[in-house]
C-alpha positions in Angstrom: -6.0 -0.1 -11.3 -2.6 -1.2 -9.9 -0.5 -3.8 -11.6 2.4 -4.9 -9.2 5.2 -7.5 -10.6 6.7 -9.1 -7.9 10.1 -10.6 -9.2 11.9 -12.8 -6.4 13.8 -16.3 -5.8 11.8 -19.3 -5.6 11.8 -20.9 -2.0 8.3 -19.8 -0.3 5.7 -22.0 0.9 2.2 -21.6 -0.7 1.0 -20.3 2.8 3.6 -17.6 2.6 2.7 -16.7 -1.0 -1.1 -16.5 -0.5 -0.3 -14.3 2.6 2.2 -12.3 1.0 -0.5 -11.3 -2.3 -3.4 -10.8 0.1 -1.2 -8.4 2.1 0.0 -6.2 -0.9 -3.2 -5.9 -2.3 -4.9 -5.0 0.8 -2.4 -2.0 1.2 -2.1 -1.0 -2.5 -5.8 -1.1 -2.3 -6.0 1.3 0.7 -3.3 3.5 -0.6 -4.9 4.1 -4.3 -8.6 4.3 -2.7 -9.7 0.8 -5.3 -11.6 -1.6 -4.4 -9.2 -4.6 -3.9 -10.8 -6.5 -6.8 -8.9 -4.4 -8.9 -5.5 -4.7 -7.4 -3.6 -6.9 -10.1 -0.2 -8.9 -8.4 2.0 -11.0 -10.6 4.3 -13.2 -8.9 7.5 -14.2 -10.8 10.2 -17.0 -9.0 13.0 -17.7 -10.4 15.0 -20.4 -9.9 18.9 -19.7 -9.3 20.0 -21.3 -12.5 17.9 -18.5 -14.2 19.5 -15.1 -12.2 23.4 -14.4 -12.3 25.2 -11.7 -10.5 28.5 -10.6 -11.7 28.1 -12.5 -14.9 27.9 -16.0 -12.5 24.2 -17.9 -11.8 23.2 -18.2 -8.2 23.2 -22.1 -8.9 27.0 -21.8 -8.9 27.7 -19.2 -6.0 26.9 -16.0 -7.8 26.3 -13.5 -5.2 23.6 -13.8 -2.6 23.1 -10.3 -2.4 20.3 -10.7 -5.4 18.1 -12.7 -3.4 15.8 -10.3 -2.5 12.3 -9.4 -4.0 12.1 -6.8 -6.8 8.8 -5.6 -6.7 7.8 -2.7 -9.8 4.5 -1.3 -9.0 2.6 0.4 -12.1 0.2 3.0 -11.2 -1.2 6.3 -13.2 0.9 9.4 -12.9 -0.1 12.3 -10.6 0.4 10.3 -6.8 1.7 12.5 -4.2 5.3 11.7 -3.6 3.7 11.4 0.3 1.4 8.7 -0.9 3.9 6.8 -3.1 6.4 6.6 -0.1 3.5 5.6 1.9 2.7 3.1 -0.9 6.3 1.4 -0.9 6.7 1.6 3.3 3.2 -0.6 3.5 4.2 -3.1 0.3 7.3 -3.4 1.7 5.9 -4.2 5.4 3.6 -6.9 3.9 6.6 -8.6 2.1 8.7 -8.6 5.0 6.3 -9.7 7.8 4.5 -12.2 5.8 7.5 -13.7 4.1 10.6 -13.6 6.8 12.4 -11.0 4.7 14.0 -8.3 6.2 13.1 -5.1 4.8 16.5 -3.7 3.4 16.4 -6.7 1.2 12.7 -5.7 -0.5 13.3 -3.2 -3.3 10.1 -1.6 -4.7 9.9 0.7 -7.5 7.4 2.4 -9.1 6.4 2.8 -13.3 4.1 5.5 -13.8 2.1 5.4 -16.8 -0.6 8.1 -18.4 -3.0 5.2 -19.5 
């Protein structure tokens, strides 16, 4: 069963948040071969009084470069490298179409876990 945090600046519409967690799971849900019920998404905004770059908050220029999403997705260990790249390409994809984002600004890791 999947667990994906999705860490990110606040600023989306609910439309583009419903898409955006529908989208994920129905890819991480292809990719592991669950049934999407058991595809878990947390979604984390921030606003930019809360993140600081350089040691300065967003709220008061800090870099903008730290505006995109963070996404960590936990999964057990033994994926293929093939289908964890696979994975990241369609999480990524579903962030960036359903969200405006462009895709070198989505960074999506992975936490592999024996439980």
């Amino acid at each position: 069963m999947p667990a994906i945090f999705i860490n990110m600046i606040e600023g989306l519409n609910a439309e583009q948040k419903k898409n955006m967690i529908e989208r994920v799971s129905e890819v991480s849900a292809k990719n592991v071969g669950v049934p999407q019920e058991r595809v878990k998404i947390m979604l984390t905004e921030r606003s930019p009084d809360q993140v600081a770059v350089g040691g300065k908050l967003l709220s008061e220029g800090g870099s903008n470069g730290f505006l995109y999403p963070i996404v960590f997705i936990n999964t057990k260990v033994g994926k293929s490298d093939e289908l964890l790249l696979r994975w990241k390409k369609d999480a990524t994809e579903a962030i960036s179409e359903t969200c405006d984002i462009p895709i070198e600004n989505i960074a999506v890791f992975f936490i592999e876990h024996r439980l």
